[in-house]
One Martini backbone bead per residue (centre of mass of N, CA, C, O) as a GRO file, in nm:
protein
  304
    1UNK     BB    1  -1.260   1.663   3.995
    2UNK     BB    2  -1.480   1.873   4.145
    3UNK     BB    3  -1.818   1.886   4.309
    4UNK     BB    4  -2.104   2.095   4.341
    5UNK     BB    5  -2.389   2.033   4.523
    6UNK     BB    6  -2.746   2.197   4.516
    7UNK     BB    7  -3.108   2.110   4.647
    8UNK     BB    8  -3.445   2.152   4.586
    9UNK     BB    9  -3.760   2.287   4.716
   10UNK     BB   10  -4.032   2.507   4.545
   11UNK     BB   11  -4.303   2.750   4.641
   12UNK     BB   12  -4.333   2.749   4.310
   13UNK     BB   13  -4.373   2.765   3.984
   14UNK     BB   14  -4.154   2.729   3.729
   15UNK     BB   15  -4.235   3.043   3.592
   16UNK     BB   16  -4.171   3.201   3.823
   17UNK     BB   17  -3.865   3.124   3.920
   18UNK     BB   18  -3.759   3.188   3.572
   19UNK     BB   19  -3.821   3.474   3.591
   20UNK     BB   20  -3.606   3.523   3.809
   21UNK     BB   21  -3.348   3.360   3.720
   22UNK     BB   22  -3.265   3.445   3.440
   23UNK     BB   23  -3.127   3.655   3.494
   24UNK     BB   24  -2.794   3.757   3.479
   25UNK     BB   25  -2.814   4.016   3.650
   26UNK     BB   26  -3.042   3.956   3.904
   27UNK     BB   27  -2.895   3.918   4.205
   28UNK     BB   28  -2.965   4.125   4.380
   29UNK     BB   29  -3.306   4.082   4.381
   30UNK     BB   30  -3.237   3.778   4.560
   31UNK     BB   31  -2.922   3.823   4.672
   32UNK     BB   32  -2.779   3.963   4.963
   33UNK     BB   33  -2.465   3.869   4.818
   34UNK     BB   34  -2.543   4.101   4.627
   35UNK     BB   35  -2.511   4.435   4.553
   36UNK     BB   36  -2.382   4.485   4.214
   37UNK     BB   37  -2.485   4.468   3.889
   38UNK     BB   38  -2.343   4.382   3.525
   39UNK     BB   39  -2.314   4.435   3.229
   40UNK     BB   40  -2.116   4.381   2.978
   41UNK     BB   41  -2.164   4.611   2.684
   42UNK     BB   42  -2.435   4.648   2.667
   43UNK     BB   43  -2.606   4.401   2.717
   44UNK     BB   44  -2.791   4.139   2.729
   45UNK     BB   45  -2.892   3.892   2.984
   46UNK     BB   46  -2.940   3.720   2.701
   47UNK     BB   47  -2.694   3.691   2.605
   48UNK     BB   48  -2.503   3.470   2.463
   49UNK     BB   49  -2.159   3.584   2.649
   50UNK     BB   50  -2.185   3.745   2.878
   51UNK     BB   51  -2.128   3.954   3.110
   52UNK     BB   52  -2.063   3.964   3.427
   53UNK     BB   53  -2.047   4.213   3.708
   54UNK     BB   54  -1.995   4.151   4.055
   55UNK     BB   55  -2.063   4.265   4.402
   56UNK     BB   56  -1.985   4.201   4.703
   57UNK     BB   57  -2.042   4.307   5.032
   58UNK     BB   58  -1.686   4.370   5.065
   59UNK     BB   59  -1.604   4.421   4.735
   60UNK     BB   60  -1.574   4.155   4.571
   61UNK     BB   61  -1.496   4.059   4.228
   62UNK     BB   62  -1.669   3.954   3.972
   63UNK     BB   63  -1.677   3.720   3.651
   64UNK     BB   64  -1.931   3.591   3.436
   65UNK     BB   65  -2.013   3.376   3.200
   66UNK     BB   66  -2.270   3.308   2.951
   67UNK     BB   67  -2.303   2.985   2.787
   68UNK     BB   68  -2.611   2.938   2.842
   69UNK     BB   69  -2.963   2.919   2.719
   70UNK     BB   70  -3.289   2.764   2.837
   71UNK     BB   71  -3.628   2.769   2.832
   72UNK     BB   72  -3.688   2.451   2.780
   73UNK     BB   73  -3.519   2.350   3.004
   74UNK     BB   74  -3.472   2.550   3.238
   75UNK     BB   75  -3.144   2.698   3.171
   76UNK     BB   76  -2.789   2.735   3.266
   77UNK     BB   77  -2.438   2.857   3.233
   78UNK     BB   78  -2.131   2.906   3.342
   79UNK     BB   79  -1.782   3.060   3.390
   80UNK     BB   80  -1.538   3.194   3.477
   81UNK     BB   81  -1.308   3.505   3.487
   82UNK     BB   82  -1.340   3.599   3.773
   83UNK     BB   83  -1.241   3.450   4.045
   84UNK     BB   84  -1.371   3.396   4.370
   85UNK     BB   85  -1.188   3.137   4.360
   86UNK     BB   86  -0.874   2.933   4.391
   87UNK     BB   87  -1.018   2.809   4.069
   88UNK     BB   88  -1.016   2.548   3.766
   89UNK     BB   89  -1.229   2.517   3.572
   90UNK     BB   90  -1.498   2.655   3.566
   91UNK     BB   91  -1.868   2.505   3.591
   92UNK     BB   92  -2.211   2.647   3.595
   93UNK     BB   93  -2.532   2.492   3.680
   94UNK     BB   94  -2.888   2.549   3.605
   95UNK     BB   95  -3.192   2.392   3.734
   96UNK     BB   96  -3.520   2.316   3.632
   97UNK     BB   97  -3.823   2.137   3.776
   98UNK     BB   98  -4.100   2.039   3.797
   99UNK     BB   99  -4.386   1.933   4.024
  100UNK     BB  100  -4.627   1.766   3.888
  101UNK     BB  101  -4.824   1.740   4.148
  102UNK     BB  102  -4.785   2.033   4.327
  103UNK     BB  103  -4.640   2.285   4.104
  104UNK     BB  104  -4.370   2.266   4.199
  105UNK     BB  105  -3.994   2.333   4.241
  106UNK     BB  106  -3.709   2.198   4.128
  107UNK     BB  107  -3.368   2.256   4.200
  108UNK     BB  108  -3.056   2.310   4.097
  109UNK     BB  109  -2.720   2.315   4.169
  110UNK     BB  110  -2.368   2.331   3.978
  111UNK     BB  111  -1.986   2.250   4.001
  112UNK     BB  112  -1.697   2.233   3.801
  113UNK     BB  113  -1.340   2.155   3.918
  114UNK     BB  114  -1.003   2.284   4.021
  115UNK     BB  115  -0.799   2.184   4.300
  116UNK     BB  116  -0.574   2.229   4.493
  117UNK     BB  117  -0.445   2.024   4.682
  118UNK     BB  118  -0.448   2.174   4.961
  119UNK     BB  119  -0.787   2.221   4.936
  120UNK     BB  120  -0.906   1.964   4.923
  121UNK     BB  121  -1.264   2.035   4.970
  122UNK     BB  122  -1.327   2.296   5.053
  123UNK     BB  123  -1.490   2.426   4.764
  124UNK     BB  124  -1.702   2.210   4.796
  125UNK     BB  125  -1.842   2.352   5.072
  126UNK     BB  126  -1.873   2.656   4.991
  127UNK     BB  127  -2.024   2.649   4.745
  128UNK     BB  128  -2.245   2.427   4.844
  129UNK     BB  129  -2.342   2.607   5.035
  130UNK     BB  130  -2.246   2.917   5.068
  131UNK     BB  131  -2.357   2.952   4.750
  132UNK     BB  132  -2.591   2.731   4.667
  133UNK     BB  133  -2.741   2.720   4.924
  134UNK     BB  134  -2.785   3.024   4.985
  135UNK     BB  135  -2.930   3.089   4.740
  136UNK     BB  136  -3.185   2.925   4.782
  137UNK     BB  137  -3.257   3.050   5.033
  138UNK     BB  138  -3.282   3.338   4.926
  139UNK     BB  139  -3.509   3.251   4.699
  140UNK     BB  140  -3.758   3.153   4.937
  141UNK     BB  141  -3.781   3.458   5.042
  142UNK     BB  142  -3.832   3.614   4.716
  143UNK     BB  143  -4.079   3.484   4.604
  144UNK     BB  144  -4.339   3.587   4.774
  145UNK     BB  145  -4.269   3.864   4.611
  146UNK     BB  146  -4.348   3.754   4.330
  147UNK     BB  147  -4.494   3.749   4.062
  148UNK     BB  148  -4.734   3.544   3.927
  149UNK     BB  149  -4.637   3.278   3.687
  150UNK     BB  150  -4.891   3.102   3.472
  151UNK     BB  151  -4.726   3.051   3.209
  152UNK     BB  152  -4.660   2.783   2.997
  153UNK     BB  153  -4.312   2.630   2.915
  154UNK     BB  154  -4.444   2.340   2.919
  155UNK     BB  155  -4.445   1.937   2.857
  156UNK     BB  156  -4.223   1.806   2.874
  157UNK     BB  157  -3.946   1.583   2.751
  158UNK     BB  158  -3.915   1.537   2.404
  159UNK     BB  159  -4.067   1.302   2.287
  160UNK     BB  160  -4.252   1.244   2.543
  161UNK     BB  161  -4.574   1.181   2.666
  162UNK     BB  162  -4.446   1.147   2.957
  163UNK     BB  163  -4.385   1.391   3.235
  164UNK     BB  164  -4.336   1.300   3.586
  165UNK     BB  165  -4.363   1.421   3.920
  166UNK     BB  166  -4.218   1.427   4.249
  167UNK     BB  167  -4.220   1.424   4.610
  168UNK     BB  168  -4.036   1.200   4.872
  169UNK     BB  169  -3.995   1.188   5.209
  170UNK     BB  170  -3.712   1.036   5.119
  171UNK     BB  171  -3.421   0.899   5.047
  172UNK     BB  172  -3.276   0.821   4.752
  173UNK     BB  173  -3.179   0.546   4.861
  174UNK     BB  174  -3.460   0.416   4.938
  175UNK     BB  175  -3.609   0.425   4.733
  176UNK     BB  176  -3.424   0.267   4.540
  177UNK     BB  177  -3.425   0.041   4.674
  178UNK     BB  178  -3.659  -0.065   4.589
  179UNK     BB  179  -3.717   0.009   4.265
  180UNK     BB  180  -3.467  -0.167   4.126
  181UNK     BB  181  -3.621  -0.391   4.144
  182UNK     BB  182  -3.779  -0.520   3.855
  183UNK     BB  183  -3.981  -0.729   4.011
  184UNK     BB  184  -4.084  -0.575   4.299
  185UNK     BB  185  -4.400  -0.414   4.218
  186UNK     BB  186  -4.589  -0.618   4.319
  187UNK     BB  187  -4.521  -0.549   4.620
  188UNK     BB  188  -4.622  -0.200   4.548
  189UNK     BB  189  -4.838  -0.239   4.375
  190UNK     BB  190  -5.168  -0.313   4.349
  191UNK     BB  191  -5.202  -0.378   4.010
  192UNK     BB  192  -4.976  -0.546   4.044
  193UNK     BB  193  -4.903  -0.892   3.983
  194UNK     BB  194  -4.695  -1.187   3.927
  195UNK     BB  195  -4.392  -1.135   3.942
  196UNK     BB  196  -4.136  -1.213   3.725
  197UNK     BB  197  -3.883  -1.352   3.611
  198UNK     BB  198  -3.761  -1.508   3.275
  199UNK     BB  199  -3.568  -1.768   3.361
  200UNK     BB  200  -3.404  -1.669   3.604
  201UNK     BB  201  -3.338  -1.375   3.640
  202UNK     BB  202  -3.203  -1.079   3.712
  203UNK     BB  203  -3.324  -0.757   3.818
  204UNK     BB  204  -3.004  -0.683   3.697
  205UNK     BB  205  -3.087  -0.760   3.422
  206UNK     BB  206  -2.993  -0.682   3.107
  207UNK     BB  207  -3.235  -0.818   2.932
  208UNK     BB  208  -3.448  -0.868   3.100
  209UNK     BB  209  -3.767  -1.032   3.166
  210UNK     BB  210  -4.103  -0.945   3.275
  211UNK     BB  211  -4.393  -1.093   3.430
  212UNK     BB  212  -4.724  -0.957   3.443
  213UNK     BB  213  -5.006  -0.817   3.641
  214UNK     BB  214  -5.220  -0.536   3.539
  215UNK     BB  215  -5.479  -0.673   3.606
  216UNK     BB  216  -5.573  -0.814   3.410
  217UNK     BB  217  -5.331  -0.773   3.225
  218UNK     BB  218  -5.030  -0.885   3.001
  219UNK     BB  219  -4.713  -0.849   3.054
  220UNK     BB  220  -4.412  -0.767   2.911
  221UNK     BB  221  -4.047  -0.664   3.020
  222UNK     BB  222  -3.720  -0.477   2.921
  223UNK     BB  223  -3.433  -0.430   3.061
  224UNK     BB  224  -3.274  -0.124   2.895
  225UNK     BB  225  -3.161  -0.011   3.194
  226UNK     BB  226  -2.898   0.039   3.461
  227UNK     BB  227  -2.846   0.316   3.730
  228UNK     BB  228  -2.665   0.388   4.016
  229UNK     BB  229  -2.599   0.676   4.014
  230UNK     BB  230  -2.824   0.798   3.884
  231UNK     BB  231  -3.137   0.640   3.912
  232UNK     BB  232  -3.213   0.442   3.699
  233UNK     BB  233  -3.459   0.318   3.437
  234UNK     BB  234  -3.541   0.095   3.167
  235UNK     BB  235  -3.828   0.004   2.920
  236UNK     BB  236  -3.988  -0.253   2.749
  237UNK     BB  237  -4.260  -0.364   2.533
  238UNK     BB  238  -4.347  -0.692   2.407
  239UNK     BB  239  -4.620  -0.711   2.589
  240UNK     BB  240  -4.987  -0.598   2.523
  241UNK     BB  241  -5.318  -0.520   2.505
  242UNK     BB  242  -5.292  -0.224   2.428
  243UNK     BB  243  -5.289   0.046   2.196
  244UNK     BB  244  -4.912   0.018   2.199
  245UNK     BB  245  -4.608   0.097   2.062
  246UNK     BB  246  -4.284   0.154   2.135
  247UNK     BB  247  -4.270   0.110   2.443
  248UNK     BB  248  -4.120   0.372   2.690
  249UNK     BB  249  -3.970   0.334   3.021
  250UNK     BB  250  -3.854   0.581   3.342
  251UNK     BB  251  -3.703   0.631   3.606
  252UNK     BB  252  -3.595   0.891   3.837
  253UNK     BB  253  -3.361   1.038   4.084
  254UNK     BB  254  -3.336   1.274   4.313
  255UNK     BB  255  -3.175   1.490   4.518
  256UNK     BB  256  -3.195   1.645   4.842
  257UNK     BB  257  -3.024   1.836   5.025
  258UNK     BB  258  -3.272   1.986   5.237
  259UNK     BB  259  -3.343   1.694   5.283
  260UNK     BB  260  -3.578   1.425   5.354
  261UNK     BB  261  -3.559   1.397   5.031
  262UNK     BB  262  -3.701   1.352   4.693
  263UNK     BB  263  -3.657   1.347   4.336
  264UNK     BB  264  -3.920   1.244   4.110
  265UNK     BB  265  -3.907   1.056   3.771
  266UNK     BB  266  -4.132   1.024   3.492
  267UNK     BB  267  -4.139   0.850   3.186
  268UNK     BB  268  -4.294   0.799   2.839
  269UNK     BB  269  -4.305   0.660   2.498
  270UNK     BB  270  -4.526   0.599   2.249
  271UNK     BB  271  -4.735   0.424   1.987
  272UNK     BB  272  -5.082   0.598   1.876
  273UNK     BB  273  -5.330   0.647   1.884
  274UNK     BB  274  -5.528   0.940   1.938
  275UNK     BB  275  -5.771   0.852   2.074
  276UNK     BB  276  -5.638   0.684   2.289
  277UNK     BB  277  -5.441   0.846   2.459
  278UNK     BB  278  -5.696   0.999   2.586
  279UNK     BB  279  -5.614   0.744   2.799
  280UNK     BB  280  -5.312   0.662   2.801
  281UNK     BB  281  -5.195   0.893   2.952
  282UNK     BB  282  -5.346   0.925   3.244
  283UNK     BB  283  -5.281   0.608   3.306
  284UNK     BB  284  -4.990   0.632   3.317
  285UNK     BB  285  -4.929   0.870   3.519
  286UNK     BB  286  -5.110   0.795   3.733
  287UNK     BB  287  -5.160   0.465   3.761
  288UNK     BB  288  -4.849   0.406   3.755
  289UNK     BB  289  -4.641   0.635   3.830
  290UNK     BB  290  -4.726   0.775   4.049
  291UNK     BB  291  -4.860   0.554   4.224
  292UNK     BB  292  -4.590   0.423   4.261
  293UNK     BB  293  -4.479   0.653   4.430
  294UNK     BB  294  -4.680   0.638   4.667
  295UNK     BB  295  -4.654   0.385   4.782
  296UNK     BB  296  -4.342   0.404   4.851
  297UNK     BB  297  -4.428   0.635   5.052
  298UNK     BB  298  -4.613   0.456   5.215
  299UNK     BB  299  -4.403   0.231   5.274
  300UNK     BB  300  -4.175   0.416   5.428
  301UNK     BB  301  -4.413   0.568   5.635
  302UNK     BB  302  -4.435   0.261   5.788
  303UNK     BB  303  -4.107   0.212   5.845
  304UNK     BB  304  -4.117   0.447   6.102
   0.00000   0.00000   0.00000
């Protein structure tokens, strides 16, 4: 099976964005190459199930169905009715998500596809440049002229008490290579000192444990997932003197196609009093993840 994907950085916020793209009729009014679309069955275009109908500026018909829509996680799904190129079992998803640190929104298009062995490659670039990376070019040109949508549409995804991002000006596999050693952030983030893996493990053994110095603090963590495909991790607490439990937490890397960056996010999530929370949530997003991230790009525009 292809799959062809295209990401970019847009200089709008997210709720601004989602508002341009939720429409599954609207693509005429945002896409240069989509002369005229319509909605098949006089349906709402937010109805899932929906059929669009639409006409390409050469005069070329295509239709495909809204499998999903979901507001919470500024997401859409779709696939081929009448397909515009001659791939089967086509699937292709749209997704946004904020770049809490800037504003700004990660934007992804996506989709997977069965080509003719003849093929092998063709429509992988066709449409992931042609279609959706021209889609997103064309997008970055009509955000300017949309009114700014304020209300926001949420903050995290649940159950994590922290969810931030930001974009890193670097390829996502230097980052990568940085962050994945679990042993490593001593040697990059200024509050972590002593960091040793223990027992002599590995920092890419899974259920290994890291012991380091995070100001005054010691703790103790567990890496509980490493996916190099995905570029991510979790790790858990064992030992901390905080007054928080059950904590759980990881970053993760997104390519970013159309640029020397990437987009970087961590999650955080445990169990603490009301009370505590109201210094542990900001100290957690600033102070390890954010400020983590920041590091890593000082440290990676040193070795340029």
């Amino acid at each position: 099976m292809a799959r062809a994907y295209a990401s970019t950085i847009l200089d709008a916020n997210i709720a601004t964005v989602w508002a341009t793209i939720r429409d599954f009729n609207g693509l005429p009014s945002w896409h240069p190459a989509i002369a005229r679309s319509e909605i098949e069955d006089g349906l709402d275009s937010d109805v899932v199930g929906c059929v669009r109908r639409f006409f390409l500026q050469d005069g070329t018909m295509v239709r495909e169905r809204l499998l999903s829509l979901c507001d919470r996680t500024t997401s859409f799904t779709y696939n081929f009715e009448t397909p515009a190129f001659p791939v089967t079992n086509y699937r292709a998803r749209v997704r946004l998500m904020p770049v809490t640190a800037t504003g700004q929104t990660f934007a992804e298009w996506e989709a997977t596809f069965d080509e003719a062995p003849e093929d092998v490659g063709k429509y992988v670039d066709i449409i992931s440049n042609g279609v959706f990376q021209g889609g997103w070019d064309a997008l970055k040109k009509a955000l300017p002229t949309r009114p700014k949508v304020d209300a926001p549409l949420w903050h995290g995804f649940p159950p994590n008490k922290v969810w931030c991002s930001t974009v890193i000006p670097a390829p996502a596999s230097a980052v990568w290579n940085i962050i994945r050693d679990f042993a490593s952030m001593g040697e990059w983030h200024p509050d972590i000192s002593k960091m040793n893996m223990l027992g002599g493990a590995r920092p890419d053994k899974v259920s290994g444990t890291r012991d380091f110095l995070f100001g005054p603090g010691h703790l103790n963590e567990v890496l509980l997932h490493l996916d190099d495909e995905e570029m991510s991790y979790s790790y858990y607490i064992t030992k901390c003197e905080l007054p928080w439990v059950r904590y759980v937490s990881g970053p993760r890397l997104w390519r970013v196609t159309d640029g020397d960056r990437c987009f970087a996010t961590w999650w955080g999530d445990w169990a603490a009093a009301a009370q505590d929370d109201l210094s542990l949530i900001p100290t957690a997003e600033n102070a390890v993840y954010l400020k983590a991230y920041e590091t890593v790009a000082a440290r990676l525009a040193g070795g340029r």
